[in-house]
Short mmCIF file of the C-alpha atoms (twelve columns), coordinates in Angstrom:
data_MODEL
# 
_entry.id   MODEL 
# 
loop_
_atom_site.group_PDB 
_atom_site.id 
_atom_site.type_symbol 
_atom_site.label_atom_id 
_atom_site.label_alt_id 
_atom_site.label_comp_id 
_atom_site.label_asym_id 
_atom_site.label_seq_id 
_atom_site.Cartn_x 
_atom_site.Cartn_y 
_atom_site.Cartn_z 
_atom_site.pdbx_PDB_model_num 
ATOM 1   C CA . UNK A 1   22.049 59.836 -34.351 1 
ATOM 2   C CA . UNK A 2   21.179 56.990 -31.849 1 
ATOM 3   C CA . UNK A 3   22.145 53.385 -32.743 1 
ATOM 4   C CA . UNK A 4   18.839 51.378 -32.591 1 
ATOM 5   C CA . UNK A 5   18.703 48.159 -32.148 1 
ATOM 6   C CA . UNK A 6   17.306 47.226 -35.090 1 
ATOM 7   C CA . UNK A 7   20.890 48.991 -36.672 1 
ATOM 8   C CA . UNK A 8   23.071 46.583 -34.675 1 
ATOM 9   C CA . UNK A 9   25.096 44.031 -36.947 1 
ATOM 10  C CA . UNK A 10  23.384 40.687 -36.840 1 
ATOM 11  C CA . UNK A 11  25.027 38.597 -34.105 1 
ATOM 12  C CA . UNK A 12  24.695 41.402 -31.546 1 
ATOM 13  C CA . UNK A 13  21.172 42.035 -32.483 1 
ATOM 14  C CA . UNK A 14  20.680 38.359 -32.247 1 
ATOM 15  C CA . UNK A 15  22.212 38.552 -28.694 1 
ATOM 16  C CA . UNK A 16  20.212 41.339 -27.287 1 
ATOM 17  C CA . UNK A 17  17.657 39.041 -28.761 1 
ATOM 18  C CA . UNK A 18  18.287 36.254 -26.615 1 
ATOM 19  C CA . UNK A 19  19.096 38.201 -23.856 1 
ATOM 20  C CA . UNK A 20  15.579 39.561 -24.082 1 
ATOM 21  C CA . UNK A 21  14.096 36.269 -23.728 1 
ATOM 22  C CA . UNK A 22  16.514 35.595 -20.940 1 
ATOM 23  C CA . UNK A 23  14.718 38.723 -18.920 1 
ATOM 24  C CA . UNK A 24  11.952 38.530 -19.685 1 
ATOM 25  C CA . UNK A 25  11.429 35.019 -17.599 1 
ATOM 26  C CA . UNK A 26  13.787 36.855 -14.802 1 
ATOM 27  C CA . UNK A 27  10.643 39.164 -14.597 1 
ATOM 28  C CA . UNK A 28  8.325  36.605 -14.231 1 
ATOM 29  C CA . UNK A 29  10.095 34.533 -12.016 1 
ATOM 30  C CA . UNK A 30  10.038 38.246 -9.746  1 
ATOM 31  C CA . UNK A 31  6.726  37.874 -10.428 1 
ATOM 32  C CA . UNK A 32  5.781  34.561 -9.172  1 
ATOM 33  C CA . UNK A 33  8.083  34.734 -6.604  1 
ATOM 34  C CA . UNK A 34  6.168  32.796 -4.234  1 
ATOM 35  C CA . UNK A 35  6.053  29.948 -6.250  1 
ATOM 36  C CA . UNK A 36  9.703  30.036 -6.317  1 
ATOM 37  C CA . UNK A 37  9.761  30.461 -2.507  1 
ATOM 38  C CA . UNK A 38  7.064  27.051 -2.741  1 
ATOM 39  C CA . UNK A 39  9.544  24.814 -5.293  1 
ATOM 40  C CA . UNK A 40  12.529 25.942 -3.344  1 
ATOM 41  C CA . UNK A 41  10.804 24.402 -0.041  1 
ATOM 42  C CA . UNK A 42  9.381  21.383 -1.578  1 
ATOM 43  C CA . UNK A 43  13.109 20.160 -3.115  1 
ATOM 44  C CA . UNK A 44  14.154 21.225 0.242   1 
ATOM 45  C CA . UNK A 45  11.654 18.873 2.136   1 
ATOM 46  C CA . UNK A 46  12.297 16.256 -1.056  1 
ATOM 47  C CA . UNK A 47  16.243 16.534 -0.490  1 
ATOM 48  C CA . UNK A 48  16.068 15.453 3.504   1 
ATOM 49  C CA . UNK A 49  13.440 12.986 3.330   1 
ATOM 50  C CA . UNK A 50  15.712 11.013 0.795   1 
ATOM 51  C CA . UNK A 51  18.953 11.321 2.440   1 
ATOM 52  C CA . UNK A 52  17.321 10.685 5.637   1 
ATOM 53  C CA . UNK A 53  17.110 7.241  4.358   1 
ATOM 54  C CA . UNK A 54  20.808 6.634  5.109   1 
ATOM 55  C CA . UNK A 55  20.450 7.321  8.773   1 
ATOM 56  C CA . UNK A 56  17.498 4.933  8.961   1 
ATOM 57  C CA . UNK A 57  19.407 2.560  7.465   1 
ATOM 58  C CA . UNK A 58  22.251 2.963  9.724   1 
ATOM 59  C CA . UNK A 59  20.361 2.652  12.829  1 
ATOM 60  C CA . UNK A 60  18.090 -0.082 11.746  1 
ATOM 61  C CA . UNK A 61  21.686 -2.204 10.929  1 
ATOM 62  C CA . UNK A 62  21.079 -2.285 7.203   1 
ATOM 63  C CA . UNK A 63  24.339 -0.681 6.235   1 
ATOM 64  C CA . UNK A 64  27.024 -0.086 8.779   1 
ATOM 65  C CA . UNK A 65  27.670 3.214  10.681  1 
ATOM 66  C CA . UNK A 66  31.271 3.032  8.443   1 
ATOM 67  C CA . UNK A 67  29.099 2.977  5.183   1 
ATOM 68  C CA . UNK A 68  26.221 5.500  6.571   1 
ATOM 69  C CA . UNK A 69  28.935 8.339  5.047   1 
ATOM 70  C CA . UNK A 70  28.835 7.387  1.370   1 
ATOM 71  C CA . UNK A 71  25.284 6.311  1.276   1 
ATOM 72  C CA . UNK A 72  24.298 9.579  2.594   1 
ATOM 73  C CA . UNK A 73  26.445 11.427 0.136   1 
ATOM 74  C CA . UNK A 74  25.218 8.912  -2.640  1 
ATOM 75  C CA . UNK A 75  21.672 10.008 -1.986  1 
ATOM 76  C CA . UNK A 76  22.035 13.474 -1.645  1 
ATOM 77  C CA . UNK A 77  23.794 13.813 -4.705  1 
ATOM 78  C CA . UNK A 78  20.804 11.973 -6.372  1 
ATOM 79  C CA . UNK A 79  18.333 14.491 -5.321  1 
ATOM 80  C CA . UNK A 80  20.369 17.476 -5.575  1 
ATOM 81  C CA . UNK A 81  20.851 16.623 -9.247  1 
ATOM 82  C CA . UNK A 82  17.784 15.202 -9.762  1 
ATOM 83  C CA . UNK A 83  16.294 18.825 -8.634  1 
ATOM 84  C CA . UNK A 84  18.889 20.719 -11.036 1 
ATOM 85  C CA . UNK A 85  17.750 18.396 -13.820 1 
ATOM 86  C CA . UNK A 86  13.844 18.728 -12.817 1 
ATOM 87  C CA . UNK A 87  14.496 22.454 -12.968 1 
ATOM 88  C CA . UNK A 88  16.274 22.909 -16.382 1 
ATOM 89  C CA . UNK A 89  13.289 20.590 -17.884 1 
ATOM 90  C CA . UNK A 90  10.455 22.144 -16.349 1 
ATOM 91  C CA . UNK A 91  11.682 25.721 -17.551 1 
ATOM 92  C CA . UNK A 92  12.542 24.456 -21.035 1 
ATOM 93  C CA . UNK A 93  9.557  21.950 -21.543 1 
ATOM 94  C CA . UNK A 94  7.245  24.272 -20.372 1 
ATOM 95  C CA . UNK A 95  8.022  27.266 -22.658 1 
ATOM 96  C CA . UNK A 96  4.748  26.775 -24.602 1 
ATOM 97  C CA . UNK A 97  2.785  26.483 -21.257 1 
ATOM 98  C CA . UNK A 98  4.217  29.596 -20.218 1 
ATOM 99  C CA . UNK A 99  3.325  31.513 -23.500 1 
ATOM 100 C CA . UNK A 100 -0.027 30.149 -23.175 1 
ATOM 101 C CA . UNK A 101 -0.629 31.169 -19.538 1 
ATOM 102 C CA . UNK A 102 0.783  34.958 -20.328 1 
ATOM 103 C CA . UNK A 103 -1.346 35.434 -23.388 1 
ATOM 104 C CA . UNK A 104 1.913  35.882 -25.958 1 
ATOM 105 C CA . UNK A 105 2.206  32.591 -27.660 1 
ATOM 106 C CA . UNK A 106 0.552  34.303 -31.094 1 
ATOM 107 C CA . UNK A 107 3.195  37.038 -30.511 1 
ATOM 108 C CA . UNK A 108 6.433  35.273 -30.244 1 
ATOM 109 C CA . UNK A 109 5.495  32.023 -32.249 1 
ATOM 110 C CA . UNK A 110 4.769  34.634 -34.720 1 
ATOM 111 C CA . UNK A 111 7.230  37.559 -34.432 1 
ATOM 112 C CA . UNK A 112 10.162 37.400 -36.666 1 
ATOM 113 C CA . UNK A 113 12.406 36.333 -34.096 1 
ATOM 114 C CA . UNK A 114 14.748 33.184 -35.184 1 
ATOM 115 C CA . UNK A 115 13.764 30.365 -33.354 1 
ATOM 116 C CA . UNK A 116 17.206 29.256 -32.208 1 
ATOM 117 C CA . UNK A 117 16.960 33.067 -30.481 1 
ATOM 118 C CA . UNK A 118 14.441 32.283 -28.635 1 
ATOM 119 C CA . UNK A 119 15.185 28.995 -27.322 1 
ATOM 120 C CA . UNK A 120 18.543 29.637 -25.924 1 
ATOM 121 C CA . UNK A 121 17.316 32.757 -24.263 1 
ATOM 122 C CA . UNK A 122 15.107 30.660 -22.530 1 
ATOM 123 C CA . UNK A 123 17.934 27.890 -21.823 1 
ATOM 124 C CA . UNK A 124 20.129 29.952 -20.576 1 
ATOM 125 C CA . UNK A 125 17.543 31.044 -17.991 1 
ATOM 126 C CA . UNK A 126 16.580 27.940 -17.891 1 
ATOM 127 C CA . UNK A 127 20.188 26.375 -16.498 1 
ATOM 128 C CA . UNK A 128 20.864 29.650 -14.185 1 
ATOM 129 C CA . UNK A 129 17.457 29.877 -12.713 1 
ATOM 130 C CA . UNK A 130 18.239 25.849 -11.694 1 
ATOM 131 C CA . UNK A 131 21.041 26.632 -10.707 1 
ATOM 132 C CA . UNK A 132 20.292 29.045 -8.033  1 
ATOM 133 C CA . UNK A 133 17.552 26.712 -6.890  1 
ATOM 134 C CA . UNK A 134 19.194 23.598 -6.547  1 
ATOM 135 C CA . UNK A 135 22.668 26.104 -5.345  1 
ATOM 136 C CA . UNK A 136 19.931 26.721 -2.129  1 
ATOM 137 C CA . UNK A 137 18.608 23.554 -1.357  1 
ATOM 138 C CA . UNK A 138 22.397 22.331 -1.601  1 
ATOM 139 C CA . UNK A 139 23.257 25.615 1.528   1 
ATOM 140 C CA . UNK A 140 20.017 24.590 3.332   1 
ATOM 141 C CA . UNK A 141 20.549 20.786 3.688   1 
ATOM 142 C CA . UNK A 142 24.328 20.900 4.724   1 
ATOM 143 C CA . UNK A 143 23.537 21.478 8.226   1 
ATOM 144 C CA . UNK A 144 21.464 18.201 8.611   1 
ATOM 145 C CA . UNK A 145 24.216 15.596 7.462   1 
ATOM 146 C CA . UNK A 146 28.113 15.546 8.055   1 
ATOM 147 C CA . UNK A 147 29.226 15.367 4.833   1 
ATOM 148 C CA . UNK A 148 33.081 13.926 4.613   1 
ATOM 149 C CA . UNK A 149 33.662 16.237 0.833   1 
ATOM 150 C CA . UNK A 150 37.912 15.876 1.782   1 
ATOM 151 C CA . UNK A 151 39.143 14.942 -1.598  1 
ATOM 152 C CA . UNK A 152 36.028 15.420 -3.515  1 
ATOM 153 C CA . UNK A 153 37.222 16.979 -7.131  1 
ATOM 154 C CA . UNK A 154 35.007 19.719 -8.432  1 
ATOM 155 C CA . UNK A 155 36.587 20.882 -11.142 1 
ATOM 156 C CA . UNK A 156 35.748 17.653 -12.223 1 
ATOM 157 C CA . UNK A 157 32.369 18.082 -10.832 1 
ATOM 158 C CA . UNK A 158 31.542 21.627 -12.749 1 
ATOM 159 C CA . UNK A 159 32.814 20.009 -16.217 1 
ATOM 160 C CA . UNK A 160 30.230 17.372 -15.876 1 
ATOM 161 C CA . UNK A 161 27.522 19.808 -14.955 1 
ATOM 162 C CA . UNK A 162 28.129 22.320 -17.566 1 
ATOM 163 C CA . UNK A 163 28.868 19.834 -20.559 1 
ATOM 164 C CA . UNK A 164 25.975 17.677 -19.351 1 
ATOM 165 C CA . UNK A 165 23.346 20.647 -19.215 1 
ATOM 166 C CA . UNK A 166 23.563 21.036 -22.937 1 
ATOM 167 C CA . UNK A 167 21.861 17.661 -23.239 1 
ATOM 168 C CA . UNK A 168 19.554 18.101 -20.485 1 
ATOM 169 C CA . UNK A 169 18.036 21.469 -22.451 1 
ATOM 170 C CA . UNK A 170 17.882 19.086 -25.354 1 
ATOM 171 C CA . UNK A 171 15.379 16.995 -23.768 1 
ATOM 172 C CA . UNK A 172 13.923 19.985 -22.599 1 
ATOM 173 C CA . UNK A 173 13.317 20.850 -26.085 1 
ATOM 174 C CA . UNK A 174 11.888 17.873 -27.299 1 
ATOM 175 C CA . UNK A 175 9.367  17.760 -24.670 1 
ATOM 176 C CA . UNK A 176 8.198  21.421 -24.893 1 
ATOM 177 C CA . UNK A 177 6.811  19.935 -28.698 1 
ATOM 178 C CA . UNK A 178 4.430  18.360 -26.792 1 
ATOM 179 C CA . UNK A 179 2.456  21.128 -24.896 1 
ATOM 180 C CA . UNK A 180 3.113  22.846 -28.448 1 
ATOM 181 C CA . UNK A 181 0.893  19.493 -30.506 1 
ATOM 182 C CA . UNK A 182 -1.458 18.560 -27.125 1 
ATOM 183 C CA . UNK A 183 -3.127 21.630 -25.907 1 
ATOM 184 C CA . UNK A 184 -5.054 19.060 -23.565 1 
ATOM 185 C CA . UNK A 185 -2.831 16.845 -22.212 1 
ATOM 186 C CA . UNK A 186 0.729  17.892 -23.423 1 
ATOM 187 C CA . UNK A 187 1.627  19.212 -20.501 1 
ATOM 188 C CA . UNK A 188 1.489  16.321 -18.591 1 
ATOM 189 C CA . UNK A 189 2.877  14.235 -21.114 1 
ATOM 190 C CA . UNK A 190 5.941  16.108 -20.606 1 
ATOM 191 C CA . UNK A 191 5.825  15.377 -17.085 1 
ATOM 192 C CA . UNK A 192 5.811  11.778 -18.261 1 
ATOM 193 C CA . UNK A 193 9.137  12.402 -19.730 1 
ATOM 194 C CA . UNK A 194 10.793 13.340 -16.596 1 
ATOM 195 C CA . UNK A 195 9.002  10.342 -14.861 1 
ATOM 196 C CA . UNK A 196 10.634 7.721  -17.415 1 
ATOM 197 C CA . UNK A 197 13.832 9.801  -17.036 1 
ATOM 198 C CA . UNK A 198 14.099 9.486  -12.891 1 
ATOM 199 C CA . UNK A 199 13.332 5.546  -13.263 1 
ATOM 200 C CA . UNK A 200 16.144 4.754  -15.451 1 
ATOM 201 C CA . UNK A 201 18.840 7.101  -14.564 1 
ATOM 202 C CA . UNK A 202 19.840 6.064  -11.131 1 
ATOM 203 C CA . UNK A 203 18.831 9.105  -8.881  1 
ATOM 204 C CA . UNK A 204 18.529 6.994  -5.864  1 
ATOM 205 C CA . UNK A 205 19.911 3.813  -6.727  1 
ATOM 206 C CA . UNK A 206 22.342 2.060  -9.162  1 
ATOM 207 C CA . UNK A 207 21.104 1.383  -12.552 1 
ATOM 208 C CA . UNK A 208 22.324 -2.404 -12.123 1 
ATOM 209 C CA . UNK A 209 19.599 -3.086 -9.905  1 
ATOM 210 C CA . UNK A 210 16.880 -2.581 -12.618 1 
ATOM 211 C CA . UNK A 211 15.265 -5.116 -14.837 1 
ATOM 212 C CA . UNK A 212 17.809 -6.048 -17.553 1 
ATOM 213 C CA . UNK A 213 15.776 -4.195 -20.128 1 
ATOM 214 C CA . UNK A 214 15.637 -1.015 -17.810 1 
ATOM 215 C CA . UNK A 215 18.941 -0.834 -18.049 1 
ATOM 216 C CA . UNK A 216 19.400 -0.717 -21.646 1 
ATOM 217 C CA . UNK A 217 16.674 2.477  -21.404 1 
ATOM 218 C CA . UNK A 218 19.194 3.909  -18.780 1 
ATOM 219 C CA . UNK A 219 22.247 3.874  -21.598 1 
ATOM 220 C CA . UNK A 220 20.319 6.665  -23.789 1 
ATOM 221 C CA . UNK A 221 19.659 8.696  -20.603 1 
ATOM 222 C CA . UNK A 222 22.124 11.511 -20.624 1 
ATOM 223 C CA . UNK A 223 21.046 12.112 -16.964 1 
ATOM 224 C CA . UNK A 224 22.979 8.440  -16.119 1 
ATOM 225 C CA . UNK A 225 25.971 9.672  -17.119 1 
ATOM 226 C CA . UNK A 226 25.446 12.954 -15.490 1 
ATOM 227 C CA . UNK A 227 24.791 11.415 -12.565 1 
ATOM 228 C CA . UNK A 228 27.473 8.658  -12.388 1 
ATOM 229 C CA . UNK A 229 30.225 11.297 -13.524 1 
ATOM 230 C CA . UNK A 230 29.002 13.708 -10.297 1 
ATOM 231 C CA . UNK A 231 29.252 10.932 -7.627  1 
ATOM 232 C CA . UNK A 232 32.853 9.706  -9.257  1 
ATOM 233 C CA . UNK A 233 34.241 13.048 -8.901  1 
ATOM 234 C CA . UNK A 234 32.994 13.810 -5.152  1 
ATOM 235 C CA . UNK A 235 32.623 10.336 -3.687  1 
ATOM 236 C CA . UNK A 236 35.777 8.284  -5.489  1 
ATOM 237 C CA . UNK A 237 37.538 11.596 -5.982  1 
ATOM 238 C CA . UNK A 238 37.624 10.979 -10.342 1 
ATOM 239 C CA . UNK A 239 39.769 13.279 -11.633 1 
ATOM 240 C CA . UNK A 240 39.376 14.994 -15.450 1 
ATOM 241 C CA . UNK A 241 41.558 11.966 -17.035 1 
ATOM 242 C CA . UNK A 242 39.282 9.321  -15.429 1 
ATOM 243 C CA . UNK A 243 35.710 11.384 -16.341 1 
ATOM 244 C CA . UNK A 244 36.895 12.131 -20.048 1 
ATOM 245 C CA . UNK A 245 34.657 8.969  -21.261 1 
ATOM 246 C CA . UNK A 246 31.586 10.465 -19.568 1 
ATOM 247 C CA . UNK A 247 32.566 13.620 -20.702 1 
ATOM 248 C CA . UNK A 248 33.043 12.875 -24.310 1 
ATOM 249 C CA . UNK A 249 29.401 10.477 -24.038 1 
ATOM 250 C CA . UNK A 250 27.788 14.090 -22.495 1 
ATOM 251 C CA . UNK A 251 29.646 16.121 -25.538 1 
ATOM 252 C CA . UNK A 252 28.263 13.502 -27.950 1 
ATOM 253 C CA . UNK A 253 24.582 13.742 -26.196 1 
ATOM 254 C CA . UNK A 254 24.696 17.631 -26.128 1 
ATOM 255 C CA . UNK A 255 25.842 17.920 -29.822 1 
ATOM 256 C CA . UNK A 256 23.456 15.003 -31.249 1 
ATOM 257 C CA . UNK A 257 20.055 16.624 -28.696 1 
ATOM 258 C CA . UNK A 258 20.499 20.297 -29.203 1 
ATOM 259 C CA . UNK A 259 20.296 20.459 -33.011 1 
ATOM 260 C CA . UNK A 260 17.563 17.512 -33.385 1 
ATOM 261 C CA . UNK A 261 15.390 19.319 -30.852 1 
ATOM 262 C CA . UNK A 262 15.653 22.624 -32.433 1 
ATOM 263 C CA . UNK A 263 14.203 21.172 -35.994 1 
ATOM 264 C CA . UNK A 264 12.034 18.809 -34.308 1 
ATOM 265 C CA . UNK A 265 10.416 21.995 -32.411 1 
ATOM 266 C CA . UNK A 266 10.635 23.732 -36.101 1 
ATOM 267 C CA . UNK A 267 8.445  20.850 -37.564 1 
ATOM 268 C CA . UNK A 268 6.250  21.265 -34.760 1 
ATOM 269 C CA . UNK A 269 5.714  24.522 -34.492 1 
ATOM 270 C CA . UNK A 270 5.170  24.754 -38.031 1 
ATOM 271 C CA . UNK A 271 2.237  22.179 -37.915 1 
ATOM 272 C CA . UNK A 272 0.868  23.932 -35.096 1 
ATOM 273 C CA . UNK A 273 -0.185 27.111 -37.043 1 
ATOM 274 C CA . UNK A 274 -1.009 24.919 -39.950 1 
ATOM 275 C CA . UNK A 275 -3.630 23.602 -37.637 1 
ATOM 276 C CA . UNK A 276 -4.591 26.260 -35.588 1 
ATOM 277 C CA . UNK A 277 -3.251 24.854 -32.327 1 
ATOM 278 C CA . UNK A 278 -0.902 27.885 -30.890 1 
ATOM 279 C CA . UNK A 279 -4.059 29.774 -28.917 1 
ATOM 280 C CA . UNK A 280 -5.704 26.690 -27.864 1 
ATOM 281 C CA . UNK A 281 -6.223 26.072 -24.171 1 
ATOM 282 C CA . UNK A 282 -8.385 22.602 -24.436 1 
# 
C-alpha cells in the first residue's frame, strides 16, 4: 500500500506542508513573471541612480577622487540591501494581499493547516525569491562602478545576512496583520512600514546625521544593524570576532520578532473571522 501523505509522521507532514506553501508562490511568481522581469528592472534603475551619486560627487569636488571608492561602495551596499530587505517584506507583508487577489484566503485561513506551516513556507520563499532578485541587480550593476572588494570578508558578510533575515521576516509578519484587519487601506499601511524603516536605518546615509530622536527610532531597526554589519565586513574588512555584537543584537531581534509576530498574526487572524473581514476587498 502507498504511503499518503496524510500517513507521514508529523514533522515530515508538516514539512511537505511548508514546502507546499513554498511552491506554490514559485508558481505564481512563473506566473507573473513579467512583473518579476518589471521589479528586477526598477531596483536595477534604483541601484545606479543612487550610486551614481558618488561619481557626481567626485566630479563636482564634494568628496575627493581618493574617497569616490568607498562612497560608491557605501551606497551601493545601501540599495542592494535595501532591495533584499524591500523584497523579503513585500513577499511576507503581502501574504494576505496575495490570498485575496487569488481567491484562496477562505481556503487557507481556514484549512487545518498550522499557522506556523504556513508562514515559514512563505518565508522561506520569501528570503530565496529576494535573494535571487537582489543576487541580479548585484551581476547587472558591477559593470558600471570599479568596485575595490580586495579584503572584503564575506563569510562575515553571509552570517549577517542569514541571521539578520530572521528578523526582517518578523517585521514582515507583523505588517501582513495589517492587510489581514484593513481590507481598505492595509495594504498601504504596510508600505508605511517599510517607509519609516528606510528613514531610520541608514540605507543611504549614516544614522548620526538624523534628528537626535531619529536616531533613537534607528536603535529598534533590525535593518541598522543589518546594514552597518554588511558595510563593516566589505568596506573595513570586520571579521566574525569584530561583528559578534551585531550578530548577537540580530540573534536577539530574530528570536524576540519571529515568535511575537506569529501570535500577533494568531490574534489577528482570529478577529478577522470573528468579524467577517477575510473575503473583504473594500
Amino acid at each position: 500500500m502507498a504511503v499518503t501523505e496524510l500517513q507521514l509522521p508529523r514533522q515530515p507532514r508538516r514539512v511537505a506542508l511548508g514546502w507546499a506553501f513554498f511552491e506554490r508562490q514559485t508558481n505564481l511568481w512563473k506566473r507573473f513573471w513579467a512583473w518579476e522581469v518589471v521589479w528586477l528592472l526598477y531596483g536595477l534603475v534604483n541601484t545606479l541612480s543612487i550610486t551614481f551619486i558618488a561619481n557626481e560627487a567626485a566630479k563636482s569636488g564634494a568628496v575627493s577622487r581618493a574617497e569616490q571608492p568607498r562612497l560608491t561602495m557605501f551606497l551601493l551596499i545601501g540599495t542592494l540591501v535595501w532591495a533584499y530587505l524591500s523584497a523579503v517584506l513585500d513577499d511576507m507583508s503581502l501574504t494576505i494581499m496575495w490570498e485575496r487577489w487569488e481567491g484562496t484566503i477562505e481556503h487557507t485561513l481556514m484549512s487545518p493547516v498550522p499557522r506556523v506551516v504556513h508562514l515559514v513556507g512563505m518565508s522561506v520563499f520569501g528570503v530565496l525569491h529576494a535573494f535571487v532578485r537582489t543576487s541580479l541587480v548585484l551581476a547587472c550593476s558591477l559593470p558600471f562602478f570599479h568596485l575595490e572588494l580586495a579584503g572584503a570578508n564575506w563569510g562575515a558578510v553571509a552570517v549577517v545576512v542569514i541571521v539578520g533575515s530572521a528578523s526582517l521576516v518578523g517585521l514582515g509578519i507583523l505588517a501582513a496583520i495589517l492587510p489581514m484587519l484593513y481590507p481598505e487601506r492595509g495594504e498601504q499601511m504596510s508600505f508605511m512600514v517599510q517607509a519609516l524603516v528606510l528613514l531610520v536605518s541608514g540605507v543611504y546615509y549614516s544614522v548620526n546625521v538624523l534628528p537626535g530622536w531619529l536616531q533613537v527610532a534607528s536603535y529598534v531597526s533590525p535593518a541598522t544593524y543589518l546594514l552597518r554589519g554588511i558595510r563593516d565586513a566589505l568596506l573595513n574588512h570586520a571579521g566574525f570576532g569584530a561583528e559578534a555584537g551585531l550578530i548577537g543584537i540580530l540573534a536577539i531581534f530574530g528570536a524576540a520578532l519571529v515568535p511575537l509576530s506569529l501570535i500577533a498574526f494568531g490574534f489577528a487572524e482570529r478577529w478577522a473571522k470573528k468579524t467577517g473581514r477575510l473575503k473583504r476587498q473594500g
